[in-house]
N, C-alpha and C positions, 0 to 999 in steps of 0.2 A: 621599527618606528610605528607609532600610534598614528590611526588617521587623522586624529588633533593638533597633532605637532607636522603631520605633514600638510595638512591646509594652513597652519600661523604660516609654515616656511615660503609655501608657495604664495600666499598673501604679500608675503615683504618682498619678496622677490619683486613682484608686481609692482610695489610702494604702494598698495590700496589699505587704507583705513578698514577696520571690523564692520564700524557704520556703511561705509561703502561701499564694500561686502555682499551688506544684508541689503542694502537697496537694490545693488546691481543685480542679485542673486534672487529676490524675492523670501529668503531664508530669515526668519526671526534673528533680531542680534541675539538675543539673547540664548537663542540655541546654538548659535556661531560659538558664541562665546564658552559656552557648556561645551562644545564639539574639540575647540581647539585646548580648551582645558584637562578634558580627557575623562569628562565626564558622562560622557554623551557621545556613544558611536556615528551617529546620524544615520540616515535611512539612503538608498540608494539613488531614491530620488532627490534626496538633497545632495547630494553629492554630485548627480550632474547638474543640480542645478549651480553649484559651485565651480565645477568645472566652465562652465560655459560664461558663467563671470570673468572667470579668471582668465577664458581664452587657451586654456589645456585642454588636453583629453581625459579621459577616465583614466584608463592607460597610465599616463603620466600622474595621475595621482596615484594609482596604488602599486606603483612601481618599486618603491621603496621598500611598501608592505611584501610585499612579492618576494622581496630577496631575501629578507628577514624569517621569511617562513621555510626557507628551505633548512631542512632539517641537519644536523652535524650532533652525536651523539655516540661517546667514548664512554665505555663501560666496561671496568676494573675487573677482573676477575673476582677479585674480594668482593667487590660488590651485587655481583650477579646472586642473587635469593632465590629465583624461580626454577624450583630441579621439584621436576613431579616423574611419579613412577609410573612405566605408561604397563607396564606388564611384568611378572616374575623376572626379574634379572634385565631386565631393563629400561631405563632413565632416559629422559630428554631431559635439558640445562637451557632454559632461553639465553639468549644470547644479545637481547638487548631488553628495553622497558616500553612498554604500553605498547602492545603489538599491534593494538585494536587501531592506532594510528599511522600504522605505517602500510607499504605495499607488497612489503618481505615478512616473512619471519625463521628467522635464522636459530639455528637449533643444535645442543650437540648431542649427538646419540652416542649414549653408551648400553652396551652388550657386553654382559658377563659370559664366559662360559658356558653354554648351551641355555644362553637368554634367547628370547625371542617376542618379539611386539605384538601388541594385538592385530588379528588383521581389520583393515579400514579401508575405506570406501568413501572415499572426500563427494564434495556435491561438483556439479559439472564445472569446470574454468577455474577449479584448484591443479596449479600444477607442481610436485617436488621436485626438488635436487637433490644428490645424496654426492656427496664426496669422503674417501676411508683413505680417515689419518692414521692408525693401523688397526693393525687386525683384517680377519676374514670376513665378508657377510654375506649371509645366502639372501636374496632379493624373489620373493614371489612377485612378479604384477603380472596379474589376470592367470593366465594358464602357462605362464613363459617363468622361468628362473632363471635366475644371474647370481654368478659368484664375481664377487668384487673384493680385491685384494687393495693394500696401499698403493692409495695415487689415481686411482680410478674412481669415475663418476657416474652416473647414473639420474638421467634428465625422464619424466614420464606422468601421462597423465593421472591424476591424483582421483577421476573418477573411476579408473581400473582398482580393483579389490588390492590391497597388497600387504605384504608383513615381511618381517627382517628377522632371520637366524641369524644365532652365532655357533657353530659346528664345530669352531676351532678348539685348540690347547690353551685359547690366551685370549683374554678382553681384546674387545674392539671397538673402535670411536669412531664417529664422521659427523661430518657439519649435513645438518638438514637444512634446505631451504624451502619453505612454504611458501608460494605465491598464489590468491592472495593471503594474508594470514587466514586459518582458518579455524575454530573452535571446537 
């Protein structure tokens, strides 16, 4: 919901007039009017000033907007576009769209046959996940290695140096999780 449709709403609620409104409000009608038409966001100061007319809170005004922004986003295999090569023999597959807006970013790694990732070095308060749907992967982070088979995970700081083998007979997948997304 628009803040224009949720001030008309909360308006009738009340049974106040637009004119009304703008008196009790101090808010131009004619900006009321542009606001609730959805032409016109308004400013935050008009917006308590509306609230306090109206006898709500802020709160209660962009409560609606609130819920409507929580994100829900279903993404087809078919539809997934974004597979870049991050090294010889091996691919990341994003796993959802516009990563730059979200708090995740979810990834599938695949390793060919003695593929292996560049090593990286994320900036401080990046942290990955790696889970292996199959296949082998050898895991450097910092001076420590990990062999991770099907079904195992692997949680760690994204500012530790790190890169990913494949040493096995057979390709290997796993979902990456990047928190926050990172570039």
């Amino acid at each position: 919901m628009k803040i224009g449709k949720r001030i008309r709403e909360l308006r009738k609620e009340k049974n106040i007039t637009l004119e009304n409104l703008s008196k009790k409000s101090g808010v131009a009608l004619a900006t009321l009017s542009r606001m609730e038409n959805c032409k016109m966001p308004g400013t935050l100061k008009s917006h308590n000033k509306i609230c306090k007319a109206l006898n709500v809170s802020i709160a209660e005004l962009y409560r609606e907007l609130e819920n409507e922004s929580k994100t829900v986003e279903s993404v087809p295999k078919e539809k997934r576009t974004e597979h870049f090569v991050h090294a010889k023999k091996a691919t990341y597959e994003l796993l959802i769209t516009k990563t730059l807006n979200k708090k995740i970013m979810p990834l599938m790694m695949r390793l060919a046959v003695g593929g292996r990732t560049q090593k990286e070095q994320n900036p401080t308060g990046v942290e990955k996940f790696i889970y292996v749907i199959t296949g082998t992967f050898n895991a450097q982070i910092g001076k420590t290695s990990y062999t991770l088979k099907r079904g195992d995970s692997l949680y760690f700081d994204a500012s530790l140096s790190h890169e990913f083998t494949n040493k096995s007979n057979s390709g290997a997948e796993a979902i990456c999780i990047i928190s926050p997304p990172a570039l």
